[in-house]
mmCIF file of the C-alpha atoms, coordinates in Angstrom:
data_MODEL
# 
_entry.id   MODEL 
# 
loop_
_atom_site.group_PDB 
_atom_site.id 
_atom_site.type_symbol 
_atom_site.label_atom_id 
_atom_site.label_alt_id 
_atom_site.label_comp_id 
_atom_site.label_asym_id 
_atom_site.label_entity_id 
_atom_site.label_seq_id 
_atom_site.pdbx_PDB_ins_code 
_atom_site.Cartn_x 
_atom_site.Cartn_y 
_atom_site.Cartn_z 
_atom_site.occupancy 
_atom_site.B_iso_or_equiv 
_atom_site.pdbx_formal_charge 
_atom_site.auth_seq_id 
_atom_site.auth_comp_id 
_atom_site.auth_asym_id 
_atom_site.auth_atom_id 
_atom_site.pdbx_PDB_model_num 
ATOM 1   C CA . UNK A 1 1   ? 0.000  0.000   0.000  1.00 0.00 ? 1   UNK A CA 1 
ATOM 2   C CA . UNK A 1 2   ? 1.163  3.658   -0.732 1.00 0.00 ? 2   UNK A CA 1 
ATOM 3   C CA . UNK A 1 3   ? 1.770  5.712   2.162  1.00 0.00 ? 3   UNK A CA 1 
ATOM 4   C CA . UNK A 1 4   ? 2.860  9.471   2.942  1.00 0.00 ? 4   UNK A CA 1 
ATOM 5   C CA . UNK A 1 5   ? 5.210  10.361  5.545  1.00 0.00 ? 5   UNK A CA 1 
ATOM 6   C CA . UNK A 1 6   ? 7.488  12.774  7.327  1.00 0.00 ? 6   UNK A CA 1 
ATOM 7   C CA . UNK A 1 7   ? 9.053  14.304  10.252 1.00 0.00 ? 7   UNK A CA 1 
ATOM 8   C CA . UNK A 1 8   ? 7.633  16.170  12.745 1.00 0.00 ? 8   UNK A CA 1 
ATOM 9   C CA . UNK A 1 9   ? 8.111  19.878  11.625 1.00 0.00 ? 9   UNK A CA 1 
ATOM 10  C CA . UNK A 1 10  ? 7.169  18.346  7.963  1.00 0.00 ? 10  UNK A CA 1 
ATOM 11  C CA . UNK A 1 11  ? 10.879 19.551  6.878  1.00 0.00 ? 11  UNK A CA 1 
ATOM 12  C CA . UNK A 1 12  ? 11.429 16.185  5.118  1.00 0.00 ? 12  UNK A CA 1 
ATOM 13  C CA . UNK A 1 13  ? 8.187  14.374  3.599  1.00 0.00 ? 13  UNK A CA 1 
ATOM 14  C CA . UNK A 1 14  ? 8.757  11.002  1.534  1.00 0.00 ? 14  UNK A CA 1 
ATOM 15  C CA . UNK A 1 15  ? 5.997  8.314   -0.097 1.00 0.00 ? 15  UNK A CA 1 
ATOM 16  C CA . UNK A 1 16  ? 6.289  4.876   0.318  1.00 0.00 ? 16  UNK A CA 1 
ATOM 17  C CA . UNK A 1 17  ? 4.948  1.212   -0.575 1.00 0.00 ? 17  UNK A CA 1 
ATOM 18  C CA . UNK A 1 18  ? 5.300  -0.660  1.961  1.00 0.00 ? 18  UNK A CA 1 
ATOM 19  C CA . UNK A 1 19  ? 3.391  -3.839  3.309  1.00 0.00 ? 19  UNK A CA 1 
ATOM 20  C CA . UNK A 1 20  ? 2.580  -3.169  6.907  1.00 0.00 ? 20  UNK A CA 1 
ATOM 21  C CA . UNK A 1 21  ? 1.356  -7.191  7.368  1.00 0.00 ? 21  UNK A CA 1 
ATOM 22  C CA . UNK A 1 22  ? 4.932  -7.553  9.939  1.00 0.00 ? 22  UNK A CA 1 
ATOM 23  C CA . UNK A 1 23  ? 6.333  -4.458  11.009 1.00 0.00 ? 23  UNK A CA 1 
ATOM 24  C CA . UNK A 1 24  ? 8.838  -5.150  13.550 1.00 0.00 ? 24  UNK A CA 1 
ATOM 25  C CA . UNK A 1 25  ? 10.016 -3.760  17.186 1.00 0.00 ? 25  UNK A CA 1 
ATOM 26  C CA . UNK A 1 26  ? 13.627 -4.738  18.324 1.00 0.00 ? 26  UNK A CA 1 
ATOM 27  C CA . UNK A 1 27  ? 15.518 -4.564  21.946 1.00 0.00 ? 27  UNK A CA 1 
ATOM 28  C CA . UNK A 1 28  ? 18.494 -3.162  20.693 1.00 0.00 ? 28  UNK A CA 1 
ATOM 29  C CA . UNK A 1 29  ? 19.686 0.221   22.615 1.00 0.00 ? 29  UNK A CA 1 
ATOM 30  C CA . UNK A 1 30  ? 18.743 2.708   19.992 1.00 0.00 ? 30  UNK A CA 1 
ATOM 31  C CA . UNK A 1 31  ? 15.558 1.414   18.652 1.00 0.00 ? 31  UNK A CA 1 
ATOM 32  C CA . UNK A 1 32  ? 14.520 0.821   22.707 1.00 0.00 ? 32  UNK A CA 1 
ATOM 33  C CA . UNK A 1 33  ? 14.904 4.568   23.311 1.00 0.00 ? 33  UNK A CA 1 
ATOM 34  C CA . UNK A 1 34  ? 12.968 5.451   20.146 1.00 0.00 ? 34  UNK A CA 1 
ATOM 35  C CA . UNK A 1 35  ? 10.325 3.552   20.444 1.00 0.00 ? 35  UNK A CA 1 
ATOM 36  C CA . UNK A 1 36  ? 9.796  3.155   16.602 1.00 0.00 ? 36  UNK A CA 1 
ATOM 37  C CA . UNK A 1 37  ? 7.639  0.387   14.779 1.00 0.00 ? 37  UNK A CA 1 
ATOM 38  C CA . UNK A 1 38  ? 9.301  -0.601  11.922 1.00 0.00 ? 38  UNK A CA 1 
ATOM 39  C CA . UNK A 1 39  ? 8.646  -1.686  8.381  1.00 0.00 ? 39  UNK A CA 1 
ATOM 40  C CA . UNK A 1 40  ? 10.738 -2.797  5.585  1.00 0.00 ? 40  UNK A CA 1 
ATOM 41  C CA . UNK A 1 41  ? 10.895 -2.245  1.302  1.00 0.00 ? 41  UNK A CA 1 
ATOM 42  C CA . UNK A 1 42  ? 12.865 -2.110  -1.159 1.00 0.00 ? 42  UNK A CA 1 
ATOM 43  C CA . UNK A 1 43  ? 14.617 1.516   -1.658 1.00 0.00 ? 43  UNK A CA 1 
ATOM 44  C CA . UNK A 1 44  ? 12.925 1.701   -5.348 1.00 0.00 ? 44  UNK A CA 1 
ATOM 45  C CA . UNK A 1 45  ? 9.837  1.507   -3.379 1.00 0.00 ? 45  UNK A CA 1 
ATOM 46  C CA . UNK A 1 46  ? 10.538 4.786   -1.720 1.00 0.00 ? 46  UNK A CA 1 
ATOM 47  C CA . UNK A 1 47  ? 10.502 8.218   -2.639 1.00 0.00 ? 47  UNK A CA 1 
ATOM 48  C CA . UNK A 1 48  ? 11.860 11.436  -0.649 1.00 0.00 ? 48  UNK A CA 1 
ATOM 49  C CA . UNK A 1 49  ? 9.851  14.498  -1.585 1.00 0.00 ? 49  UNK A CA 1 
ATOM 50  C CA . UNK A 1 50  ? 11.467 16.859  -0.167 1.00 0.00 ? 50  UNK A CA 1 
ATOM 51  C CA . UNK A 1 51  ? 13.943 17.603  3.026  1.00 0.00 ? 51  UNK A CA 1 
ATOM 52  C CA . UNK A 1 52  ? 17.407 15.361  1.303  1.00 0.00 ? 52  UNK A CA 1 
ATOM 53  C CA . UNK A 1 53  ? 19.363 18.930  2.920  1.00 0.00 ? 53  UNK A CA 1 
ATOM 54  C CA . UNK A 1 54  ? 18.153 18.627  6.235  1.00 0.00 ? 54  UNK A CA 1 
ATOM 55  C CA . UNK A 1 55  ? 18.518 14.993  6.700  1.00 0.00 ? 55  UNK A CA 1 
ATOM 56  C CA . UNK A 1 56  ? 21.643 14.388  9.189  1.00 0.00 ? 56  UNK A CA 1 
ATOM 57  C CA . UNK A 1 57  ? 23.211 11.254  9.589  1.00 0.00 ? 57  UNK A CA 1 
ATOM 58  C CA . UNK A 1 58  ? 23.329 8.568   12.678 1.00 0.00 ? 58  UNK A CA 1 
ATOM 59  C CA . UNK A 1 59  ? 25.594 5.148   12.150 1.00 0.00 ? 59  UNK A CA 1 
ATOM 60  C CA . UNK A 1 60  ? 26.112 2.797   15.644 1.00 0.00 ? 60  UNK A CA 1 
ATOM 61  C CA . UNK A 1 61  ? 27.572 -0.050  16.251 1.00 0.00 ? 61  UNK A CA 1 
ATOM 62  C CA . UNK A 1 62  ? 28.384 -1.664  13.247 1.00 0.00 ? 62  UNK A CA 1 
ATOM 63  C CA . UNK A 1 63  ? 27.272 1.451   10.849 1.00 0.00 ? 63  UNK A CA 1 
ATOM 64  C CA . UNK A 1 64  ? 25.418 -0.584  8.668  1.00 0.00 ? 64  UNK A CA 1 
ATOM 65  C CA . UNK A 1 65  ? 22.586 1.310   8.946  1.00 0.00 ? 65  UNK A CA 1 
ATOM 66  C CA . UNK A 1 66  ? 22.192 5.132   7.692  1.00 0.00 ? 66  UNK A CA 1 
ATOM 67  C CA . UNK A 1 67  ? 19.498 6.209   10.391 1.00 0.00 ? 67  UNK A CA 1 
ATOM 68  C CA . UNK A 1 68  ? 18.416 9.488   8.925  1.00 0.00 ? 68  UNK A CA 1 
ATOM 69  C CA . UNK A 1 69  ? 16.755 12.243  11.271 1.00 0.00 ? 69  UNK A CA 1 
ATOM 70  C CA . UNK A 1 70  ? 15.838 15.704  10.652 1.00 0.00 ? 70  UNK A CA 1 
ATOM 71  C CA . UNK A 1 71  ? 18.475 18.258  11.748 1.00 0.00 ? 71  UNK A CA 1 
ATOM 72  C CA . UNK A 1 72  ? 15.224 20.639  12.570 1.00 0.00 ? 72  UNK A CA 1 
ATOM 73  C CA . UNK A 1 73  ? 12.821 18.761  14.879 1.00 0.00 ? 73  UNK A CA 1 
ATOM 74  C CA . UNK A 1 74  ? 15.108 15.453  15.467 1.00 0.00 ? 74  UNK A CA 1 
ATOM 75  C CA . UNK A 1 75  ? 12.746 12.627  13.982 1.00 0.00 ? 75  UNK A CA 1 
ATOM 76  C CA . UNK A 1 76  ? 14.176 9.964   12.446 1.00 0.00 ? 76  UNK A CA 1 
ATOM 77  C CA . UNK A 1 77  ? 10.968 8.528   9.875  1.00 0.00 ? 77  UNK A CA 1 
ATOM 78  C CA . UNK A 1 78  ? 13.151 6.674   8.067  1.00 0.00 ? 78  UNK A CA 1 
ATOM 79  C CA . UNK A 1 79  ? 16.556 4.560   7.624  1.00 0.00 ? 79  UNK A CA 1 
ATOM 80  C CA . UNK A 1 80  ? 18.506 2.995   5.000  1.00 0.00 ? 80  UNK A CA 1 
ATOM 81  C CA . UNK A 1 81  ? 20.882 -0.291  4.318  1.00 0.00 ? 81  UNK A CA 1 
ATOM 82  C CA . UNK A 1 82  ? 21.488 -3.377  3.025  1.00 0.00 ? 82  UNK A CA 1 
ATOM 83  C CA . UNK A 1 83  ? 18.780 -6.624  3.527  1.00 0.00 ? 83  UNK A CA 1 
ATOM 84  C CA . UNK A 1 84  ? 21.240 -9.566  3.951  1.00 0.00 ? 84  UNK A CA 1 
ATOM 85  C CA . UNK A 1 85  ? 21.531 -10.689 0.386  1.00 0.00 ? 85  UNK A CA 1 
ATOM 86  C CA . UNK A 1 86  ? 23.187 -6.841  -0.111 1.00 0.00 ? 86  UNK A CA 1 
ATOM 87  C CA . UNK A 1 87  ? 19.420 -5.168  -1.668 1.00 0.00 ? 87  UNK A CA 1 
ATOM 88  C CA . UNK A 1 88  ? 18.917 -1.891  -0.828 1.00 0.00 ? 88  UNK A CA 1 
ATOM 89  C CA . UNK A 1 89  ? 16.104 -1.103  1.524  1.00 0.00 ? 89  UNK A CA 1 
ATOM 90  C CA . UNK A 1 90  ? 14.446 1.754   3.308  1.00 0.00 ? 90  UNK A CA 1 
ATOM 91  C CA . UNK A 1 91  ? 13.663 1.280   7.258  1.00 0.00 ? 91  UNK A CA 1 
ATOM 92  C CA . UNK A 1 92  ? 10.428 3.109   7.428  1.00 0.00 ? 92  UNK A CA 1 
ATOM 93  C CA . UNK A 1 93  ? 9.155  4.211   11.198 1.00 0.00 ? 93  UNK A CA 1 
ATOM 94  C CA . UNK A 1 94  ? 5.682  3.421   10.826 1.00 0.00 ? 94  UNK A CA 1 
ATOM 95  C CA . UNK A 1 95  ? 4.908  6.255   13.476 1.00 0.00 ? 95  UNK A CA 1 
ATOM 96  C CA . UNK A 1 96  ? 5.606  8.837   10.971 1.00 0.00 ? 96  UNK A CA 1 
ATOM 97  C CA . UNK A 1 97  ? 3.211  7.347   8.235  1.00 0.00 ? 97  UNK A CA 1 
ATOM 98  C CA . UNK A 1 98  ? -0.204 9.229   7.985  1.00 0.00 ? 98  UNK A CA 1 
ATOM 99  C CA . UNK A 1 99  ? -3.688 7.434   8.209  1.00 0.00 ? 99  UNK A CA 1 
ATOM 100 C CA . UNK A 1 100 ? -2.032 4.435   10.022 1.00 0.00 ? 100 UNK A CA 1 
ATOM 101 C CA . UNK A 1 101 ? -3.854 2.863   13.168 1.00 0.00 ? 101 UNK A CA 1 
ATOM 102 C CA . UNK A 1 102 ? -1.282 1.971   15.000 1.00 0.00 ? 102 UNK A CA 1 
ATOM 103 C CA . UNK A 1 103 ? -3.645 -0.227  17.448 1.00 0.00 ? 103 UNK A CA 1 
ATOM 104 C CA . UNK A 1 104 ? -4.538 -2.549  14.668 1.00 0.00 ? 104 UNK A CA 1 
ATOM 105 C CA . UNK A 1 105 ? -0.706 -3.529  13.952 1.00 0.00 ? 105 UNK A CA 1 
ATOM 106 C CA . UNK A 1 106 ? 0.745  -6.992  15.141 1.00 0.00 ? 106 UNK A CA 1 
ATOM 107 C CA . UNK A 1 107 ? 4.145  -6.481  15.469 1.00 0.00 ? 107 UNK A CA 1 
ATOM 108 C CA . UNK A 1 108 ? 7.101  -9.091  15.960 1.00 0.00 ? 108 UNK A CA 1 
ATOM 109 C CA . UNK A 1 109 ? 10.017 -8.639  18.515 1.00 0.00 ? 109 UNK A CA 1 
ATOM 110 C CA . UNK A 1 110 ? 13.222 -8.375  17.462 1.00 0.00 ? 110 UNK A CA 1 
ATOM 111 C CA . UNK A 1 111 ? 15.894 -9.089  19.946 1.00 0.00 ? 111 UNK A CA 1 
ATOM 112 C CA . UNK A 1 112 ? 18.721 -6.703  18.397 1.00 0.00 ? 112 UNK A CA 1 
ATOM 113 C CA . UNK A 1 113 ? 20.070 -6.814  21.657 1.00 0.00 ? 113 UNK A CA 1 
ATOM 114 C CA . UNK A 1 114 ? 22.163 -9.702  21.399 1.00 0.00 ? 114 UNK A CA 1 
ATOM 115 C CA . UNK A 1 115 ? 23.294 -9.079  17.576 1.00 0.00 ? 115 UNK A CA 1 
# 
């Protein structure tokens, strides 16, 4: 399904397919403070409207991720990397999707913890 998205302040807005059927939360340190809901796509799936300048750039432990938040407001709606098998994909926070009821999502748990 398509969705619209963005930051807070609405500095950086971005469209997205992406199937919302097994969104994910994981135990790791930085996703545990965040609090995000996660869904994966593929990055041709994914489209940044506007907001590429005031993107800044987060990499932990072993910076394979590019966690992306706004240098304005500090939300961080989306990610990118590598799936396993090297594809790109886009880490979409599925808090910062519009129209989504976040009550009706069953999410799985993730223990990034011990990764």
């Amino acid at each position: 399904m398509r969705y619209e998205g963005g930051c807070h302040c609405g500095n950086v807005r971005f469209s997205v397919d992406v199937d919302l059927a097994s969104p994910i939360t994981c135990n790791c340190s930085y996703c545990t403070q965040r609090g995000s809901i996660l869904a994966f796509t593929p990055a041709e799936n994914f489209t940044l409207e506007k907001g590429e300048e005031s993107l800044t750039e987060y990499r932990f432990n072993s910076k394979q991720i590019q966690h992306l938040f706004c240098s304005a407001c500090g939300m961080e709606s989306f990610a990118r990397g590598q799936m396993p098998d090297g594809a790109k994909m886009v880490a979409i926070n599925v808090r910062a999707l519009e129209g989504v009821d976040l009550e009706s999502l069953e999410t799985a748990q993730v223990d990034g913890r011990s990764r």
